[in-house]
N, C-alpha and C positions, 0 to 999 in steps of 0.2 A: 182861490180864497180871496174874502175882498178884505180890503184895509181895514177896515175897523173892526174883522174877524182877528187881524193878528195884532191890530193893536190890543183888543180885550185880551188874550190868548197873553201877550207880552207882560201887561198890565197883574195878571192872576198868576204868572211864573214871580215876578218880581215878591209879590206881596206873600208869596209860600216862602221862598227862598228868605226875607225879613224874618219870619215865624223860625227860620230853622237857625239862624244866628242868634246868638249866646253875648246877651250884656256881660262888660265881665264883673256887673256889679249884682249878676244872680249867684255869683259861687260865691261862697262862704271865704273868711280869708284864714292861711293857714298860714302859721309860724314858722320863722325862717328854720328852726333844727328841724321843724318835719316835713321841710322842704330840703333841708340836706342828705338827711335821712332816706327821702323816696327819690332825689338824684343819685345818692351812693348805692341805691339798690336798683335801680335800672343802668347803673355805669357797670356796674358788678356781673347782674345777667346779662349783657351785653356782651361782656370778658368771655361770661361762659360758654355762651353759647360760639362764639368767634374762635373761642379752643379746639369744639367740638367739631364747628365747621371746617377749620383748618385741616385737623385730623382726616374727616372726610375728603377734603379736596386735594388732598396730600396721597389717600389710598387710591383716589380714580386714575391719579395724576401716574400712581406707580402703576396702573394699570392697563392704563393706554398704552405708557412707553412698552410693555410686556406686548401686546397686543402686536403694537409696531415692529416690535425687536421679530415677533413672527411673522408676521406679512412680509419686512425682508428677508429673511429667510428662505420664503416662499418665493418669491422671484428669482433669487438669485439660485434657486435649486429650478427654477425654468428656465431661465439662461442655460444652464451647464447643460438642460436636458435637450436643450434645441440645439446647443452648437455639438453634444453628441449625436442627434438626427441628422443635422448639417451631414456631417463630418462622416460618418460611417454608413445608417440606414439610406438615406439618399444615394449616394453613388450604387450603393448594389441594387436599388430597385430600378434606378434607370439599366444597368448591367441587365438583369432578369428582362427589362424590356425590349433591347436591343435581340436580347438572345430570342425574344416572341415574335421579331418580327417575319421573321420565314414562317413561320405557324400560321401568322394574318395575312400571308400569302397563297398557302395551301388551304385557308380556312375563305377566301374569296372566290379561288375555281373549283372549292366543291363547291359553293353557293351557283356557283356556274350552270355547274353540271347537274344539281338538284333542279336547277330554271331547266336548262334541256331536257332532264327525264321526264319532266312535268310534261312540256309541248311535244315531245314525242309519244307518250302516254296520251294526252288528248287525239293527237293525228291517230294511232293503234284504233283508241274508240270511237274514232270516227269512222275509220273503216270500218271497222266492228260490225256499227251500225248500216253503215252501205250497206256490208253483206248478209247481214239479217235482213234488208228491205228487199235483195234481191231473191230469197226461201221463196216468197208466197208468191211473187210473182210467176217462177218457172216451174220446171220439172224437175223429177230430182236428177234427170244426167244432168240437166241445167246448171243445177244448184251445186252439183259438188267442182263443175267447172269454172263459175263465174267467180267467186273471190279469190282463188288463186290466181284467176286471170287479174282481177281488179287490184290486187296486192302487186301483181308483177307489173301491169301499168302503171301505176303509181312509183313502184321502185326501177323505175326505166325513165321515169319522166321527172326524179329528180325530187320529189315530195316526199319518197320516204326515207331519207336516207336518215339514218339510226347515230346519236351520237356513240364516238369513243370513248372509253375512260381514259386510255392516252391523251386526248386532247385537252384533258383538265386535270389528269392527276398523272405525272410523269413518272415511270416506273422507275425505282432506283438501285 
């Protein structure tokens, strides 16, 4: 904006702002009783209203403290309920845990033993399929020969050996 934009601009505020101020030789003059008169009447609704106010800020005031008086209430009814958690439900849930832990012990060698049947189960269908490739190849004395032969190679050479459930789940 250039300078003599806000001088004009300065100049036109000044000269409205003039217009809106009040000689105070345009008001009429009014006698001193009817200026007691309209002082004792605004000293008066003043009073009343200030009563009224009171009153209201007197109810909020009783209201809040009500308010308050329950929010403590409310805490101190979570205090008692936390040092009753503390104090009783705490120690037996750790109790309950301790008693789990053999449980998460017989619950990781079956995990074990589910991993072994799996890789024994793939080794099975491997040979499976060995011995199905070996049908079309031969004959049939062949064929009723060759996987039991390939089965008993394999369980001689140490590849198939089958897990125990002994070895993961001890009998009791």
């Amino acid at each position: 904006m250039s300078t003599e934009k806000v001088k004009e601009s300065a100049t036109d505020a000044l000269e409205t702002a003039r217009m809106a101020i009040y000689d105070k030789e345009e008001f009429e003059n009014v006698d001193d009783e009817e200026v007691k008169k309209l002082c004792s009447d605004y000293a008066a609704y003043t009073r009343v209203n200030l009563a009224e106010e009171h009153g209201q800020i007197v109810t909020n005031i009783a209201a809040i403290e009500e308010q308050l008086q329950s929010f403590a209430e409310m805490v101190e009814m979570l205090g008692s309920d936390n040092t009753a958690v503390l104090s009783s439900t705490l120690p037996a849930i750790s109790a309950q845990f301790e008693a789990l832990k053999p449980s998460f012990q017989q619950i990781d060698r079956m995990e074990g033993l589910v991993s072994r049947v799996g890789q024994d189960m793939d080794m099975m269908e491997k040979q499976l399929d060995e011995a199905e490739n070996t049908i079309v190849e031969g004959t049939l004395k062949n064929v009723l020969k060759m996987p039991l032969n390939l089965f008993n190679k394999q369980m001689a050479e140490g590849n198939g050996a089958l897990a125990a459930t002994d070895d993961f789940v001890p009998l009791e």
